[in-house]
TORPA-4810 file (N, C-alpha, C, O; in nm, 3 decimals):
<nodes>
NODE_1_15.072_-9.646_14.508_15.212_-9.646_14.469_15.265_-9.503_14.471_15.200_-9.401_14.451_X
NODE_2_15.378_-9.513_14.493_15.444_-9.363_14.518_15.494_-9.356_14.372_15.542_-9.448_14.306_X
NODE_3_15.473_-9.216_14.331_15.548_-9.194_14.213_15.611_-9.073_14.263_15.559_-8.978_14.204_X
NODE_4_15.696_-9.035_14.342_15.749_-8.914_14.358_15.873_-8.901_14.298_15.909_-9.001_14.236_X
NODE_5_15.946_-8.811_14.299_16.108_-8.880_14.206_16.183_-8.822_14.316_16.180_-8.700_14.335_X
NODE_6_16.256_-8.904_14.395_16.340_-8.870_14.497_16.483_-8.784_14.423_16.561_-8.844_14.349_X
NODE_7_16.497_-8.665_14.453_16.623_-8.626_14.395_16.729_-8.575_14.528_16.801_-8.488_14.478_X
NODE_8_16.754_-8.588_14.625_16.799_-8.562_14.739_16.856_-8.413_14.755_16.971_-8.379_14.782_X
NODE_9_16.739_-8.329_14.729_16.761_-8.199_14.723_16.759_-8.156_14.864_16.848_-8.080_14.901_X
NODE_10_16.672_-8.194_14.943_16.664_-8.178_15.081_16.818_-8.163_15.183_16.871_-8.074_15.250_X
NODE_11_16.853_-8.327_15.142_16.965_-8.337_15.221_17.055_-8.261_15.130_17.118_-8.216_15.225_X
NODE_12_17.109_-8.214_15.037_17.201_-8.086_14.983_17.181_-7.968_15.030_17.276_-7.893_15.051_X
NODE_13_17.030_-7.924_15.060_17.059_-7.797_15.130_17.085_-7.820_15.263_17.150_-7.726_15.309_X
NODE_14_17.059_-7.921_15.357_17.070_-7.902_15.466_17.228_-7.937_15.508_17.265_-7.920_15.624_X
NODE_15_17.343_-8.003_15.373_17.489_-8.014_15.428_17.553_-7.967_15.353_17.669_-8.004_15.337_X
NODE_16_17.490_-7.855_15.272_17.577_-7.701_15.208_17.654_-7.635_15.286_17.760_-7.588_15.244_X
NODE_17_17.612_-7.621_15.417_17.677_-7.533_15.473_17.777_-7.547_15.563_17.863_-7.465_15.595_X
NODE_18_17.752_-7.689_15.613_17.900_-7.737_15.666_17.976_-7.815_15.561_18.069_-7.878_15.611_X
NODE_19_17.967_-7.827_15.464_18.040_-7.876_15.312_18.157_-7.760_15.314_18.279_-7.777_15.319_X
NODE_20_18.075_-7.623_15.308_18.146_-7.521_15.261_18.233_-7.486_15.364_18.356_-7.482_15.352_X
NODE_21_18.155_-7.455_15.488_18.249_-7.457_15.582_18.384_-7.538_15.637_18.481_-7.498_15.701_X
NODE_22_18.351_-7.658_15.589_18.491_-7.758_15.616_18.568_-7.714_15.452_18.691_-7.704_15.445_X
NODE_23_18.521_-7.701_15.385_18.636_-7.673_15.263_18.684_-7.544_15.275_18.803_-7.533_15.245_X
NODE_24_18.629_-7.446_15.308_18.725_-7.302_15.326_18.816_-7.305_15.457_18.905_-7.224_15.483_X
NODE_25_18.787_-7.390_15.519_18.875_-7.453_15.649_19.006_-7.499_15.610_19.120_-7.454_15.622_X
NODE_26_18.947_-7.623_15.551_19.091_-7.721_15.466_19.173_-7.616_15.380_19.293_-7.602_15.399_X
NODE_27_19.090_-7.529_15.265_19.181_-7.462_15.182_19.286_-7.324_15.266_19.397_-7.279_15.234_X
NODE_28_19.180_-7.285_15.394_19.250_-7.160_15.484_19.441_-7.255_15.529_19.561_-7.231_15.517_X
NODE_29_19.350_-7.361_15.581_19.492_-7.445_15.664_19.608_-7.497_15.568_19.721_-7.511_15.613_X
NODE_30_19.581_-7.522_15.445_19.669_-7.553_15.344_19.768_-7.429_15.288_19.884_-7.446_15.251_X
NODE_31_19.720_-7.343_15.291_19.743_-7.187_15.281_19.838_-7.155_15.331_19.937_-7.112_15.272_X
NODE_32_19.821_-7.176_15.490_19.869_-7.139_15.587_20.021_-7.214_15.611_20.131_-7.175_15.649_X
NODE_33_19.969_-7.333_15.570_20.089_-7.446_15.613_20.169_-7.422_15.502_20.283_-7.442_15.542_X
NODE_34_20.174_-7.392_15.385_20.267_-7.349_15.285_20.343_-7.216_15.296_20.465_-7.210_15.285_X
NODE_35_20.265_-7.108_15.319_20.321_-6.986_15.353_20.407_-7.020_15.489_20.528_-6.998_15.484_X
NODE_36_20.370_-7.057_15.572_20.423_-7.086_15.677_20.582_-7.183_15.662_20.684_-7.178_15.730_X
NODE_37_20.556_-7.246_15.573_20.682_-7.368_15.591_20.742_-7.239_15.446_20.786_-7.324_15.368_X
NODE_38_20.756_-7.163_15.405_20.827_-7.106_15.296_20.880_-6.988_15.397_20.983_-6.930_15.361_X
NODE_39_20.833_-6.955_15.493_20.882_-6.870_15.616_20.957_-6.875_15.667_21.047_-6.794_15.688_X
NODE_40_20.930_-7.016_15.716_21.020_-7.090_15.763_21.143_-7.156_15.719_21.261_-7.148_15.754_X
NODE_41_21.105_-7.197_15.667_21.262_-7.232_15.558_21.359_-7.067_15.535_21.478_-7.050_15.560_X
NODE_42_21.282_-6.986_15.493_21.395_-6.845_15.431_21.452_-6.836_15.593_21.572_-6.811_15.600_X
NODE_43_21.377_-6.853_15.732_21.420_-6.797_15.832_21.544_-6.882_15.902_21.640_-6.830_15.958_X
NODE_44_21.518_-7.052_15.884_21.627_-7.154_15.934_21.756_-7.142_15.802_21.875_-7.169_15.822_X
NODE_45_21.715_-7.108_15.703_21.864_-7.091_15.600_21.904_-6.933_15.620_21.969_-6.889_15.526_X
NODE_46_21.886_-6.876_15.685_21.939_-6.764_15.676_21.898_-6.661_15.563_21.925_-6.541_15.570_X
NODE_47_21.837_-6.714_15.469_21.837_-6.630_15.350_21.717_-6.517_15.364_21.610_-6.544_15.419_X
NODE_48_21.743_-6.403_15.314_21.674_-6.231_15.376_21.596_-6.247_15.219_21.642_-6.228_15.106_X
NODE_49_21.416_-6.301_15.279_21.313_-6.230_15.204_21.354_-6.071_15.153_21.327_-6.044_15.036_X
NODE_50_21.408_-5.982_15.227_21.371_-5.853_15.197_21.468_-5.802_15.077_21.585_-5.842_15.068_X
NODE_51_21.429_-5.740_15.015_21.454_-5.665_14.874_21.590_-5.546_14.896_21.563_-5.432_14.933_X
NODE_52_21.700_-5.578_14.875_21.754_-5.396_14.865_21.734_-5.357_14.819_21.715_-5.396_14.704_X
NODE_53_21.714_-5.231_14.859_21.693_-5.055_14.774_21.801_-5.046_14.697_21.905_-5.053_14.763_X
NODE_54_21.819_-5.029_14.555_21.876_-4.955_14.437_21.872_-4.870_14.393_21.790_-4.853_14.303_X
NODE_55_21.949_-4.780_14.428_21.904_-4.647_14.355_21.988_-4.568_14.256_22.090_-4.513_14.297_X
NODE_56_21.952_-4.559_14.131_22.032_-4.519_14.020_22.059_-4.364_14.022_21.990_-4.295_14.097_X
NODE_57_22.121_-4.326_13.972_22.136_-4.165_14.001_22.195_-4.108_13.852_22.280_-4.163_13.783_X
NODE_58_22.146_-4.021_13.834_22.228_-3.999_13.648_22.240_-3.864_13.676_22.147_-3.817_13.741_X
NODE_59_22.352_-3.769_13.637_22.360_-3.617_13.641_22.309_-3.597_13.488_22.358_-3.629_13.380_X
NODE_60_22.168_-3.518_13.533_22.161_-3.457_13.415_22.154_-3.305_13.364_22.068_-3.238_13.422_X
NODE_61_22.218_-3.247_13.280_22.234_-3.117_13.250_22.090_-3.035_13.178_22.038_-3.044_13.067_X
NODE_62_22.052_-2.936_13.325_21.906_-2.887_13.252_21.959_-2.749_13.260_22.038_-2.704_13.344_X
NODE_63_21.886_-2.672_13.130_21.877_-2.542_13.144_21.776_-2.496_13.277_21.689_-2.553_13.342_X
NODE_64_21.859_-2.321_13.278_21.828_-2.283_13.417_21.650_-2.259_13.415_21.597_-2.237_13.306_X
NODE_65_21.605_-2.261_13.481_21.443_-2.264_13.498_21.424_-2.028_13.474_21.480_-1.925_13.512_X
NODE_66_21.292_-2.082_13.377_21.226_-1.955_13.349_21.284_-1.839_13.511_21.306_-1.858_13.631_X
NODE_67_21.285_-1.739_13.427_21.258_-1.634_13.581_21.115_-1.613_13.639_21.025_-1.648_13.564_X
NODE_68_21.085_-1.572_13.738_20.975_-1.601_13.808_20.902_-1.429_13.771_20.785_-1.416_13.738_X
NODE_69_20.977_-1.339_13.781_20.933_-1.216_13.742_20.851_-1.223_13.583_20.912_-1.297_13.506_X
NODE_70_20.738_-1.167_13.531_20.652_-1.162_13.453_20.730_-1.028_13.298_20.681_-1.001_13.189_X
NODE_71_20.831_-0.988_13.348_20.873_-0.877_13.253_20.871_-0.879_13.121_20.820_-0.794_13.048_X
NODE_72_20.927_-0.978_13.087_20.881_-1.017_12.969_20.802_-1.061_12.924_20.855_-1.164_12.884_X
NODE_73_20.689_-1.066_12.889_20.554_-1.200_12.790_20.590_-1.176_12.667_20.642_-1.072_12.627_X
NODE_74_20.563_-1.280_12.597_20.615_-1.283_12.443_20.454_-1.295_12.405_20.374_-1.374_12.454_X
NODE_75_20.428_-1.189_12.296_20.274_-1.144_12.193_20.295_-1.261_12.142_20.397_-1.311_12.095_X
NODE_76_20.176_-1.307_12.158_20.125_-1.425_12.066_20.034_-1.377_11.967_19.933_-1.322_12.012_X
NODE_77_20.045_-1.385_11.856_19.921_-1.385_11.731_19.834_-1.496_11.690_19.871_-1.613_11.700_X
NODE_78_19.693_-1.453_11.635_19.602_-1.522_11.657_19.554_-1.489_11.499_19.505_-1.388_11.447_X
NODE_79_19.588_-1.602_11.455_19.513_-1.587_11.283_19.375_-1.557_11.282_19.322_-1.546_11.393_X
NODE_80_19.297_-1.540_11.172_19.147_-1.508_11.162_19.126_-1.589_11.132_19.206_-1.656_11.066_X
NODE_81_18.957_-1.646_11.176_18.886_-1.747_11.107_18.952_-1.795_11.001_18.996_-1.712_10.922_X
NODE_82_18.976_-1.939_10.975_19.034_-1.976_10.804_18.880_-1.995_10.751_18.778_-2.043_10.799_X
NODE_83_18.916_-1.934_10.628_18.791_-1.942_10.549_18.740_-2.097_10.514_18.815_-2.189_10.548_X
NODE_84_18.630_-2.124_10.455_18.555_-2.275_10.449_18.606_-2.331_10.309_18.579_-2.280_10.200_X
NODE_85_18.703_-2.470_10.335_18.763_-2.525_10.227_18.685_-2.513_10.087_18.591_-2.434_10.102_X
NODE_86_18.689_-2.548_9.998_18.665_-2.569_9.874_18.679_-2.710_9.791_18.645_-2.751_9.679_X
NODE_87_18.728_-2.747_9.875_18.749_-2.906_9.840_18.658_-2.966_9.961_18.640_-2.905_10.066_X
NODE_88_18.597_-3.102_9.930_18.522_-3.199_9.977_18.376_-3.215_9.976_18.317_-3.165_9.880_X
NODE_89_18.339_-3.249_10.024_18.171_-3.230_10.083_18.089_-3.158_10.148_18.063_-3.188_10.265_X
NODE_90_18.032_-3.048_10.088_17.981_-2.933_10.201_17.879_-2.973_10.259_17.789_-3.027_10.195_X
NODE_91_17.872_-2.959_10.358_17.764_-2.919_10.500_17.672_-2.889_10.500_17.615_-2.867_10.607_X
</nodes>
């Protein structure tokens, strides 16, 4: 008597690959036929897919830009070490 347990693993791998292949087929052509008929339609109504350019423009009032000559540098000061708080948790 056969006790084997037939699970039809065999025939799954061997029609994986035209399974997959006919479904990325069907889903490519469905794709296609929608983009295509939405193409089509904007192109038989006349109506323009394309976007106009808008362009906003605001005058705005800037002071005149630094001079490029170095004549002036403004001294910067540099405090000393601050000494180590007195309050909290020391280290």
């Amino acid at each position: 008597m056969n006790t084997a347990l037939y699970t039809g693993a065999f025939e799954l791998r061997k029609l994986y690959q035209r399974h997959a292949t006919e479904s990325l087929l069907i889903a490519g052509l469905i794709h296609f036929m929608v983009i295509g008929g939405v193409q089509l339609y904007l192109n038989v109504s006349g109506t323009s897919n394309e976007k106009s350019i808008i362009r906003i423009t605001r005058d705005i009032l800037l002071n005149p830009p630094p001079p490029i000559s170095r004549e002036v540098i403004p001294n910067v000061t540099v405090s000393a070490v601050p000494s180590p708080l007195s309050v909290g948790t020391p280290i």
